[in-house]
C-alpha positions as CSV (number, residue, x, y, z in Angstrom):
1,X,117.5,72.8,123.9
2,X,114.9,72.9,125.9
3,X,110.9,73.1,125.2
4,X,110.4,76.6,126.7
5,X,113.8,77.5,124.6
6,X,112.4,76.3,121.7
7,X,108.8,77.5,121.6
8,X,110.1,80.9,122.6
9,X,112.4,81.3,119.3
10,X,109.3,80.3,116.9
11,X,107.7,83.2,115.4
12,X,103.7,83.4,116.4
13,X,101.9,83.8,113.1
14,X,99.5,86.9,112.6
15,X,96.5,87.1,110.6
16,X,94.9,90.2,109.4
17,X,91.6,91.0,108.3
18,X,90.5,93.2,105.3
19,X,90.1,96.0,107.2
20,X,93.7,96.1,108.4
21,X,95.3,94.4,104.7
22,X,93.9,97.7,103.9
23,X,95.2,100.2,105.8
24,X,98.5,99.2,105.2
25,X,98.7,99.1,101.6
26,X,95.4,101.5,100.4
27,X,94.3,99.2,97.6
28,X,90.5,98.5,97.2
29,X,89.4,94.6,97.5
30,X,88.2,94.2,94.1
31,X,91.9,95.3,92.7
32,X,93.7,92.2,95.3
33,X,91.5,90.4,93.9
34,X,92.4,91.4,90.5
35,X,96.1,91.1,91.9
36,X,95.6,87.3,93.6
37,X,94.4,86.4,90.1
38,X,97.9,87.1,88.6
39,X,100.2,86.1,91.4
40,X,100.8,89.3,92.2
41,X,99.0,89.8,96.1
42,X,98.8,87.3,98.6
43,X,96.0,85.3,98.9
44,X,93.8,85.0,102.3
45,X,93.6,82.0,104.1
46,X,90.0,80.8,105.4
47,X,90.3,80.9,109.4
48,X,87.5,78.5,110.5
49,X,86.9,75.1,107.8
50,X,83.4,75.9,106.6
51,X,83.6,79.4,107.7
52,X,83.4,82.8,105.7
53,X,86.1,84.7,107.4
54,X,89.3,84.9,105.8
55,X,92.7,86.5,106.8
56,X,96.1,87.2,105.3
57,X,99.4,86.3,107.0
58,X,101.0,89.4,108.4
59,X,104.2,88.6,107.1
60,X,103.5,87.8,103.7
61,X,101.5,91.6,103.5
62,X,105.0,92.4,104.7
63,X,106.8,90.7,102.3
64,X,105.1,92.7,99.7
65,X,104.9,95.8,100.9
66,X,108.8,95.8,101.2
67,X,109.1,93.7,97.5
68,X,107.0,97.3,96.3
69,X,109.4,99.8,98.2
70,X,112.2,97.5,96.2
71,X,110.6,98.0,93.1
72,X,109.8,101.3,93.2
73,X,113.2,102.4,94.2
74,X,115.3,99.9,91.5
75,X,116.3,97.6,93.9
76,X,115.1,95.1,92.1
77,X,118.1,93.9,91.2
78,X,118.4,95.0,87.8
């Protein structure tokens, strides 16, 4: 395989700020925190060693979003 080939096929990792975790799940910052305490909400990542600023990875917001449609309709399989 070649190195263009593979690069192409790895999936680019996205980080989101508060601002955006937010709008896509409408939960205020002291209740993730609440949730990160338990296990339950992903935890942010710090994006420069040193730094303040921390993200979340996109996909695991998405991963829980979908694990909370699952649970709310029974999929959870139950």
């Amino acid at each position: 395989m070649s190195r263009d080939t593979s690069q192409h096929n790895r999936k680019t990792i996205q980080f989101l700020r508060w601002p955006e975790v937010h709008k896509r799940i409408g939960i205020s910052k002291s209740y993730a925190y609440a949730l990160q305490a338990k296990g339950l909400f992903p935890k942010p990542i710090k994006l420069i060693e040193g730094g303040r600023a921390a993200g979340y990875i996109e996909s695991e917001i998405d991963e829980y979003i979908a694990s909370r449609i699952k649970m709310s309709r029974g999929e959870n399989g139950e």
